[in-house]
N, C-alpha and C positions, 0 to 999 in steps of 0.2 A: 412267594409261598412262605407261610407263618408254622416253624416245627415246635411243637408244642413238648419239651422234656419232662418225663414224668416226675412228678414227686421224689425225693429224694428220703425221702421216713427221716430214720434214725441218723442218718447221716449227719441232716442238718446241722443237728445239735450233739453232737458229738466231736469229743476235743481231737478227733483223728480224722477224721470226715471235713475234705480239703475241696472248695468247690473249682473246677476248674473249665475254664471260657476257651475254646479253642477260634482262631481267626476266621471261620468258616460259620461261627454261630451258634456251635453246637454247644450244649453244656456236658459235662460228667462231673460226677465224683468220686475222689479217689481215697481211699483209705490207705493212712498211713503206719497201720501195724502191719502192712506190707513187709514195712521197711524194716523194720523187725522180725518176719516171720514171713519168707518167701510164700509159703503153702497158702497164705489167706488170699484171700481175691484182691486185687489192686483197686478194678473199675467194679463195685458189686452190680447185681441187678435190680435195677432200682423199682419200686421201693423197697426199703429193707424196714422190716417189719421188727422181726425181733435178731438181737446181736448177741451173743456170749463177751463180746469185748465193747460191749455200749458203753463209755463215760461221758455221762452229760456233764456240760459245759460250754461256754461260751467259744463263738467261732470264729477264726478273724476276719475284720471287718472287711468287704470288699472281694471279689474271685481273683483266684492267681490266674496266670496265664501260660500255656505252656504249647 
């Protein structure tokens, strides 16, 4: 069975928007003004349409693993 993870929006392209592969197949992504700022969402609901903390910019190459 093929799970199909929804779009990621803003994420994508956003210098905080971290993609992450877990060993079971699953995708997330996680934002890292977390780490900054407990109160924001870690995992958002994806897609994320519009952000108050959106900087676009390049993302790094390839998903982390975690």
């Amino acid at each position: 069975m093929t799970v199909v993870s929804p779009p990621p929006g803003l994420c994508a392209r956003c210098v905080s928007g971290r993609r992450i592969d877990s060993a079971k197949g699953s995708t997330f992504w996680r934002c890292a003004e977390h780490d900054r700022d407990p109160s924001w969402p870690k995992y958002p609901r994806l897609p994320v349409l519009r952000c108050s903390r959106f900087v676009a910019g390049e993302v790094p190459a390839g998903p982390a693993q975690e």
